[in-house]
DOVEXNU-745537 format. One record per residue (C-alpha): residue in three letters; x, y, z. Coordinates in Angstrom, 1 decimal. Example, Ala and Ser with C-alpha at 12.3 -4.5 7.8 and 13.67 -1.06 7.14 Angstrom:
! residues 2
> Ala	12.3	-4.5	7.8
> Ser	13.7	-1.1	7.1
This chain:
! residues 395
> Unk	-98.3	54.7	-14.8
> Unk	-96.6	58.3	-15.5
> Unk	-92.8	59.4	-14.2
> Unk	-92.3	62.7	-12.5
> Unk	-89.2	64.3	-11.5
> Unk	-88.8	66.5	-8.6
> Unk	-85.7	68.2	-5.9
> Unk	-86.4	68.1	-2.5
> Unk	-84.0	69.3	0.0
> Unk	-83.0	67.2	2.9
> Unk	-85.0	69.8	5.4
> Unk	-88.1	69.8	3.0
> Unk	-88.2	66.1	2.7
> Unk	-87.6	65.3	6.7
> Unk	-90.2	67.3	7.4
> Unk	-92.9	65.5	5.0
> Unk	-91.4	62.5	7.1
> Unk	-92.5	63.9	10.1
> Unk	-95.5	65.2	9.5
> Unk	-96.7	61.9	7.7
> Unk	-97.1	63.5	4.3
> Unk	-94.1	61.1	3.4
> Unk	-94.8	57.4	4.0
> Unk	-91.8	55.2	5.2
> Unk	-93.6	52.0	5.9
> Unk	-96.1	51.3	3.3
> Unk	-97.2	47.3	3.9
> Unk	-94.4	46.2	0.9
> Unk	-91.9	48.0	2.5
> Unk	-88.9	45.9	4.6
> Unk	-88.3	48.7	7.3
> Unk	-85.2	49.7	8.4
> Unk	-82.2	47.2	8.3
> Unk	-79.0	49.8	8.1
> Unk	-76.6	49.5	10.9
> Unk	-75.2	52.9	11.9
> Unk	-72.1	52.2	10.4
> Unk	-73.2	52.2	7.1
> Unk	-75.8	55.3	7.9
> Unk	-72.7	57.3	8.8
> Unk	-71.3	56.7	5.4
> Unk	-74.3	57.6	3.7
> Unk	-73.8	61.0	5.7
> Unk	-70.1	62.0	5.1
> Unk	-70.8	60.6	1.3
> Unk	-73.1	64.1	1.6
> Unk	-71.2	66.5	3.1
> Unk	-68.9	65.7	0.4
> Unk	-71.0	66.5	-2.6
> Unk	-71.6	63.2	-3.3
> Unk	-74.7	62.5	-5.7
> Unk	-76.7	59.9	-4.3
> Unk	-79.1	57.6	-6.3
> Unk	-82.8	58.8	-7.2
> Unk	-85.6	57.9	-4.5
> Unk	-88.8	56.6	-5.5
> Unk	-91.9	57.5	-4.7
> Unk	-95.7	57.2	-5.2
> Unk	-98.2	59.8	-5.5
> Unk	-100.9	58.8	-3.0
> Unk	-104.1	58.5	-4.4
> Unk	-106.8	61.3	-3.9
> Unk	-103.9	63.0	-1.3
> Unk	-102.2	66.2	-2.3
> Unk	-98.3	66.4	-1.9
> Unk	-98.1	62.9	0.1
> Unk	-96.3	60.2	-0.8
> Unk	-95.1	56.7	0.3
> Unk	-91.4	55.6	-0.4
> Unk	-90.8	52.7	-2.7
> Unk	-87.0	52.5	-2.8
> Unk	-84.9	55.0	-0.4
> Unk	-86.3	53.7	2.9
> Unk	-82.8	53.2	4.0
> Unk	-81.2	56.7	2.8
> Unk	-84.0	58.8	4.4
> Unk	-84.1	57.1	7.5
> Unk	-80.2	57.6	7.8
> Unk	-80.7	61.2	7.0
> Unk	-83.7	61.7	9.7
> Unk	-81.7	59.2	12.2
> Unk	-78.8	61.9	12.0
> Unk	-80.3	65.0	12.4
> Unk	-81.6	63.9	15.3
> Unk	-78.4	63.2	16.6
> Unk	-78.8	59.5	16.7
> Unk	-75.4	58.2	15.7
> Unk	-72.1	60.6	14.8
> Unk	-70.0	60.8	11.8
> Unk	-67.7	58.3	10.5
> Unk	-63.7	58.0	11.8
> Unk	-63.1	58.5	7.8
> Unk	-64.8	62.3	7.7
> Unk	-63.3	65.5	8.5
> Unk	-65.6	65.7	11.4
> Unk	-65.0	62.4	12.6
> Unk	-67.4	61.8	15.9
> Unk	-69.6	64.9	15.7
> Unk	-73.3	64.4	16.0
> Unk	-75.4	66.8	14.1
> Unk	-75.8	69.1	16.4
> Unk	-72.0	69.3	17.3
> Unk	-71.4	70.4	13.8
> Unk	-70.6	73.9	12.5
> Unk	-73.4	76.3	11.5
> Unk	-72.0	76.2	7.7
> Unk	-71.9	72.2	8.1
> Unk	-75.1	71.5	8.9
> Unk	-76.7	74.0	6.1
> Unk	-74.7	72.2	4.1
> Unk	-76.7	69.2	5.1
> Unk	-80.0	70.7	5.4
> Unk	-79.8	72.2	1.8
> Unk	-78.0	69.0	-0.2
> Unk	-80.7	68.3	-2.8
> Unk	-82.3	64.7	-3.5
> Unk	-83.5	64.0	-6.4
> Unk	-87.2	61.9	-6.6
> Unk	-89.5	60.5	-9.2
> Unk	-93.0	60.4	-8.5
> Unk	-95.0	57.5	-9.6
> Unk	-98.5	58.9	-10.5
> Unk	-101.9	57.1	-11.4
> Unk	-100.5	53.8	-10.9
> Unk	-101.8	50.2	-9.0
> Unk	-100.6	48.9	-6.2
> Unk	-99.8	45.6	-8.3
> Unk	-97.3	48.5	-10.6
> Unk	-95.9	49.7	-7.1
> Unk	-95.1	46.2	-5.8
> Unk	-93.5	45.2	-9.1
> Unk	-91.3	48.6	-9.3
> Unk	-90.3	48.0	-5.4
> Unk	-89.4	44.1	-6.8
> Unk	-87.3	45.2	-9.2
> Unk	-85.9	48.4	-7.7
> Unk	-84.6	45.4	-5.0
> Unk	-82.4	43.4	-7.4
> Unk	-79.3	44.2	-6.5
> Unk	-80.1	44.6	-3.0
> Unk	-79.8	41.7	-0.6
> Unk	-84.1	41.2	0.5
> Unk	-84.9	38.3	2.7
> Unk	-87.1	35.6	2.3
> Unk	-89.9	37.7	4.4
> Unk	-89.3	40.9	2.8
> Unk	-90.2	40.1	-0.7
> Unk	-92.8	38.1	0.1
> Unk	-94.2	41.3	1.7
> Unk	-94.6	43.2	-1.8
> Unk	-96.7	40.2	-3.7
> Unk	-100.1	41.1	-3.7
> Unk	-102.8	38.9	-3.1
> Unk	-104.7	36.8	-1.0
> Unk	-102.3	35.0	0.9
> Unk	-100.6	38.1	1.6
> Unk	-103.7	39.4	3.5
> Unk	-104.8	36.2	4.9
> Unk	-100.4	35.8	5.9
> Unk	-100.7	39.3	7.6
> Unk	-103.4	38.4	9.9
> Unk	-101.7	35.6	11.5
> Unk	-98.6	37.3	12.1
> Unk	-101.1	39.9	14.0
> Unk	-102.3	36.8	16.2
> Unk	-101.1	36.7	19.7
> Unk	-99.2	33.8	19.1
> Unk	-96.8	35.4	17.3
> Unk	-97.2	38.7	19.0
> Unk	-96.9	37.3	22.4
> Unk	-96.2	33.6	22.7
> Unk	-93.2	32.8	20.1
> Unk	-89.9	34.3	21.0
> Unk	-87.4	33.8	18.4
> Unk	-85.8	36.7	16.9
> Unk	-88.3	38.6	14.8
> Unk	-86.7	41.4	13.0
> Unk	-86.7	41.1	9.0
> Unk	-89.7	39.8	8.8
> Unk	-89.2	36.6	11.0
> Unk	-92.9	36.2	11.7
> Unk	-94.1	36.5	8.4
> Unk	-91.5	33.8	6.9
> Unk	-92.8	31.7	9.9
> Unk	-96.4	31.7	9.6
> Unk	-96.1	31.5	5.5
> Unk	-94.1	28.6	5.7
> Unk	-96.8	27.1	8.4
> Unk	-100.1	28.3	6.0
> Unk	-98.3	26.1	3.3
> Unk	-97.6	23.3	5.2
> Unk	-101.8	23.4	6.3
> Unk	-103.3	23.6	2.7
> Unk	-100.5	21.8	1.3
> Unk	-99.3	19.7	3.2
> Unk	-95.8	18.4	4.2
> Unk	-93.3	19.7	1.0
> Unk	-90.3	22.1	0.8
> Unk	-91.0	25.9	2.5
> Unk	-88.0	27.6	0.4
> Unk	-87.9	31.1	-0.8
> Unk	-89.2	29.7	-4.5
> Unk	-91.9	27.6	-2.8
> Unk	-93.0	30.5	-1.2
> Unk	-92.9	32.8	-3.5
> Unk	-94.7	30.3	-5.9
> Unk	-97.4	29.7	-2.8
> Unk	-98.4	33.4	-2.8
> Unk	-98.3	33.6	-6.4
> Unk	-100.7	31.2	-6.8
> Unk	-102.9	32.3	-4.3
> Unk	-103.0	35.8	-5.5
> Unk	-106.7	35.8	-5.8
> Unk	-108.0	33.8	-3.2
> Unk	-110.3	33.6	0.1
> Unk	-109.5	32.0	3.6
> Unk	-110.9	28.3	3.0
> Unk	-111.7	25.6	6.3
> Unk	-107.8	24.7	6.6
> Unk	-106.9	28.5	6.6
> Unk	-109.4	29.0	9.4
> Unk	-108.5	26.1	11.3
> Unk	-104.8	27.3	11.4
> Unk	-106.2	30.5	13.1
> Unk	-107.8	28.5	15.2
> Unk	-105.0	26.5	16.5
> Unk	-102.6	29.4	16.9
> Unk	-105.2	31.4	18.8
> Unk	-105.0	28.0	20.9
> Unk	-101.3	27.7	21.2
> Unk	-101.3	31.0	22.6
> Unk	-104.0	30.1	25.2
> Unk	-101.6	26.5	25.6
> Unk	-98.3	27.9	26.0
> Unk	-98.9	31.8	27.3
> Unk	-96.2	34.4	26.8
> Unk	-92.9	33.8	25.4
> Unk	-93.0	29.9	25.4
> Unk	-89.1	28.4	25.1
> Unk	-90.5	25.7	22.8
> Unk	-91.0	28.5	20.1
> Unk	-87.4	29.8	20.2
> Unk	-86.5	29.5	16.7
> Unk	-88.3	29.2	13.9
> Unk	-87.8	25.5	12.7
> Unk	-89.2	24.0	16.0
> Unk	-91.9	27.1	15.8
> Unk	-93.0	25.8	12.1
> Unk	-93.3	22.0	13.1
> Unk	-94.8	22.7	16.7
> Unk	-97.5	24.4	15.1
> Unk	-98.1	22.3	12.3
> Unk	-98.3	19.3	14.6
> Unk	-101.3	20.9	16.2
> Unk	-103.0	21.7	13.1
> Unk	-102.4	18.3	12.0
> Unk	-103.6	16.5	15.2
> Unk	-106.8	19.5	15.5
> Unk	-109.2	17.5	13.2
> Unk	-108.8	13.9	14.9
> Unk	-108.4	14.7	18.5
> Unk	-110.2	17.0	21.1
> Unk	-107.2	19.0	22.1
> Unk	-109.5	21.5	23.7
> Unk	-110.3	21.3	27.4
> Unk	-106.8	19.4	27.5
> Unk	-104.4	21.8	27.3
> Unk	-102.5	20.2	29.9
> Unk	-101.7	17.1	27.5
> Unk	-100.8	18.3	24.9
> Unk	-98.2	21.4	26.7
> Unk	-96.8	18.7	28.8
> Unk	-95.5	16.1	26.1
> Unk	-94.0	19.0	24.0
> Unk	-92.3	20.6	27.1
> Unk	-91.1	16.9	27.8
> Unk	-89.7	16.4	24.2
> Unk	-88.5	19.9	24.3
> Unk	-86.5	19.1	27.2
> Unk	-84.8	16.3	25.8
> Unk	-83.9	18.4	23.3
> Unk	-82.3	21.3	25.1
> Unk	-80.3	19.0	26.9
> Unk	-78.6	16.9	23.8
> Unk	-80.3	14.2	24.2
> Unk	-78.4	11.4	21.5
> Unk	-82.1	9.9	21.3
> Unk	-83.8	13.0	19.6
> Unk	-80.1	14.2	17.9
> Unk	-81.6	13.7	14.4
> Unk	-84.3	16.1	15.4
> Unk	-82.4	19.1	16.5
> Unk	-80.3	18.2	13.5
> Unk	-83.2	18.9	11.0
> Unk	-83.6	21.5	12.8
> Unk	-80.1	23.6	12.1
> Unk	-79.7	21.9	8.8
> Unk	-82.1	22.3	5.6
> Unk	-85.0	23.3	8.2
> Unk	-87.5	24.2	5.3
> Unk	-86.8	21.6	2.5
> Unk	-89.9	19.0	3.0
> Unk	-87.2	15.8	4.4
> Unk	-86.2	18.0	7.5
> Unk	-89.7	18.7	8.1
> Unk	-91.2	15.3	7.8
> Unk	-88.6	14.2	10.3
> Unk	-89.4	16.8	12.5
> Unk	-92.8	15.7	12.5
> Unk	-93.0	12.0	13.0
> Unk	-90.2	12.6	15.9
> Unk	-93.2	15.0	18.0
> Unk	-95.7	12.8	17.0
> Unk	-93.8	9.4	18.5
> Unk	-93.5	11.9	21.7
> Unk	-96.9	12.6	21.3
> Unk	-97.9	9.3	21.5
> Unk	-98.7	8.6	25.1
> Unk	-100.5	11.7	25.5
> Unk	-102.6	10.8	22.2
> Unk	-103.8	7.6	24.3
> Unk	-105.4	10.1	26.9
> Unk	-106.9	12.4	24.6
> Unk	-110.8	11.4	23.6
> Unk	-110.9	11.3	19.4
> Unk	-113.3	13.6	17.4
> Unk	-116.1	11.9	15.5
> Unk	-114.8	11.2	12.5
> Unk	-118.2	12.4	11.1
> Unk	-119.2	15.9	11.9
> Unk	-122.6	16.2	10.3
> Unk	-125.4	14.2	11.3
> Unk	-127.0	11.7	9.3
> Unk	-130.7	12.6	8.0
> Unk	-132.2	9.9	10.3
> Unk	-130.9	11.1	13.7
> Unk	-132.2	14.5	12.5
> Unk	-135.5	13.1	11.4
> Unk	-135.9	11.6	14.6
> Unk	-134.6	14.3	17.0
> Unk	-137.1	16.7	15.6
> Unk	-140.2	14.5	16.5
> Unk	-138.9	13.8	20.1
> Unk	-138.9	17.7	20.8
> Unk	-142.1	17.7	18.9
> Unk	-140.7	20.4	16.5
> Unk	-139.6	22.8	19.4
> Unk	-136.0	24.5	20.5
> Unk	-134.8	22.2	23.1
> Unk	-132.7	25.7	25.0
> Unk	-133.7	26.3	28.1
> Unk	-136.2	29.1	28.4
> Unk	-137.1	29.2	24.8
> Unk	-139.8	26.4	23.2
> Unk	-139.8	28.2	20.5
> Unk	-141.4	26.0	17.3
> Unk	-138.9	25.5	14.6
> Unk	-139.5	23.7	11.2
> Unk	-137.8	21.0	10.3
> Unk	-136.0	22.7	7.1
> Unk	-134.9	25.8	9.6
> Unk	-134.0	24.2	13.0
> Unk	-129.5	23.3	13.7
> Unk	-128.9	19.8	14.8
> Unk	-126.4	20.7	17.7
> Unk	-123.7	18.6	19.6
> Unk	-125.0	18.7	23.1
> Unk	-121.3	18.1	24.0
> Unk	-119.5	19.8	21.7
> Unk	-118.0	18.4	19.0
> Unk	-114.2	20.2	19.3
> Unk	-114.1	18.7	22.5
> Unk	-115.0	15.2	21.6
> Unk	-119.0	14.8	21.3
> Unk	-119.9	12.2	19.6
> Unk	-122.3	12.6	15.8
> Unk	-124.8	10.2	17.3
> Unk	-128.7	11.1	18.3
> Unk	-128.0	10.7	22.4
> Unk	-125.6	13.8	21.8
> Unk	-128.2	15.5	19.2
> Unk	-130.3	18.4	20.8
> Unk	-132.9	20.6	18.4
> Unk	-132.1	24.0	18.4
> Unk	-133.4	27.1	16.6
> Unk	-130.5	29.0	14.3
> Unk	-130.6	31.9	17.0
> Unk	-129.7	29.9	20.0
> Unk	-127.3	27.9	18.1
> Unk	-125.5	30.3	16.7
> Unk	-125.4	31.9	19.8
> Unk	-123.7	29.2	21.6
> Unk	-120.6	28.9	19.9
> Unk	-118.5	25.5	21.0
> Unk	-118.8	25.9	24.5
């Protein structure tokens, strides 16, 4: 990794902002968190010949004269937030109230011309970047979310797609700036390969770590799976997921419950006796006060959480009682296969197809599916070849 120094002016460097030769928001990046308070500061801290702090910045790779901002997010945005009149000066400067474009001539040259000074990371890894924008952090205040935004890996990816779900997106509605959905959905991808434990910062940040190289396993797509189905479940903006503790153990419930009971095709069930619980808990209930307690207090050490969850699943109870179970084996036994095949007489039992299939090549398929409660047995075993099989999906 090599160091260069360079001076832009504010005017030189706004306008590699605006014409994306300047990167605010690369994927390690927090965004923008200063209040306009604390912008205006920045701004009269200019216009008095302050020097500010170097910004950092990296070279992008096979890209002449464009960058991406590792540390001095904040600063620029305040500066391009100003000149575009966004927010006035402070009560504390000479021209307390004035917007940019309310100041004198002189003033805003003044502005335009002040000179930052940059160093350029060049020929460096992404891995170097992320480490720099760690440590460039220190003695700024980042969030649980944001740093775990700048460790490579894996889990970052895999963390990054879920939050992109539309269960996140459109279903949960708790407050998401900083980050919120990421924290949320890291702390739920923990809880499905790991199980019940503590979801703090460290664990987290220990999690990803870990799973720096690493690819989606079956629990990693069966968490997709169940938040693509709470979103089908609970629609847009759902009450139930109004903060983020009740978010965490809703969906892990779901996850937890996906592999032992059909929850598809009975929606209904499953909505109902969470919106029931959820009720009592809105209203104070003294019977589920432990709950919402775990809730407020230590949400994400692995007690709170365990409590959370035996409390939905004793209200899930009744509606377990109505849901048919999955077969607790999935994969037929060589017998029922052996015999299925000589019953179609070695043909694709599809409609319209007849096609001959060898034994070694042809799928042994749930007639009713097995998501949805079909049984592993050979009454529920039809012979299909790999293309209509694969066609068919879990319908």
């Amino acid at each position: 990794m090599k160091f260069n120094s360079k001076k832009f002016s504010v005017s030189s460097a706004l306008k590699k902002i605006r014409n994306g030769s300047m990167d605010l928001d690369p994927e390690y990046q927090r965004g923008a968190v200063w209040g306009r308070a604390r912008k205006a500061l920045l701004i009269d801290s200019m216009l008095r010949g302050y020097d500010l702090p170097k910004i950092y910045l990296r070279e992008t790779p096979n890209s002449y004269e464009s960058y991406e901002v590792v540390d001095g997010v904040q600063r620029l945005t305040a500066m391009d937030d100003f000149a575009q009149g966004e927010f006035p000066l402070p009560k504390s400067s000479e021209f307390s109230g004035f917007r940019y474009h309310q100041l004198p001539e002189l003033v805003q040259e003044r502005f335009d011309d002040y000179q930052l000074d940059f160093t350029v990371l060049e020929d460096c890894t992404d891995e170097e970047v992320r480490e720099m924008f760690l440590r460039l952090q220190q003695g700024v205040r980042l969030n649980t979310a944001e740093e775990l935004r700048a460790v490579s890996g894996g889990m970052n990816d895999y963390v990054e797609v879920l939050v992109a779900s539309r269960f996140f997106e459109e279903t949960a509605c708790f407050t998401k700036s900083r980050g919120a959905s990421r924290h949320v959905a890291a702390q739920v991808s923990k809880l499905a390969l790991g199980g019940i434990g503590d979801v703090r910062k460290a664990d987290l940040m220990k999690f990803y770590s870990d799973h720096r190289v690493w690819t989606p396993n079956a629990s990693a797509n069966q968490l997709k799976t169940v938040l693509n189905w709470l979103h089908v479940v609970f629609g847009e903006t759902h009450p139930v997921f109004r903060n983020r503790a009740q978010s965490v153990s809703v969906t892990y419930l779901a996850f937890a419950l996906w592999s032992s009971y059909a929850l598809k095709d009975n929606e209904d069930i499953f909505r109902e006796a969470i919106e029931q619980f959820d009720s009592q808990v809105a209203n104070g209930d003294t019977a589920v006060r432990d709950y919402a307690t775990a809730m407020s207090h230590s949400s994400d050490q692995g007690v709170s959480i365990q409590l959370r969850h035996e409390y939905l699943l004793a209200a899930m109870q009744p509606a377990l009682e109505r849901l048919p179970p999955k077969d607790k084996q999935r994969q037929f036994r060589t017998p029922d296969r052996v015999a299925a095949w000589y019953q179609a007489k070695g043909r694709c039992q599809n409609p319209g197809c007849d096609s001959p299939v060898s034994f070694g090549d042809f799928h042994a398929d749930h007639l009713k599916a097995w998501s949805r409660g079909g049984k592993t047995s050979l009454e529920n075993l039809q012979v299909l070849c790999p293309t209509h099989n694969l066609a068919k999906g879990a319908r």
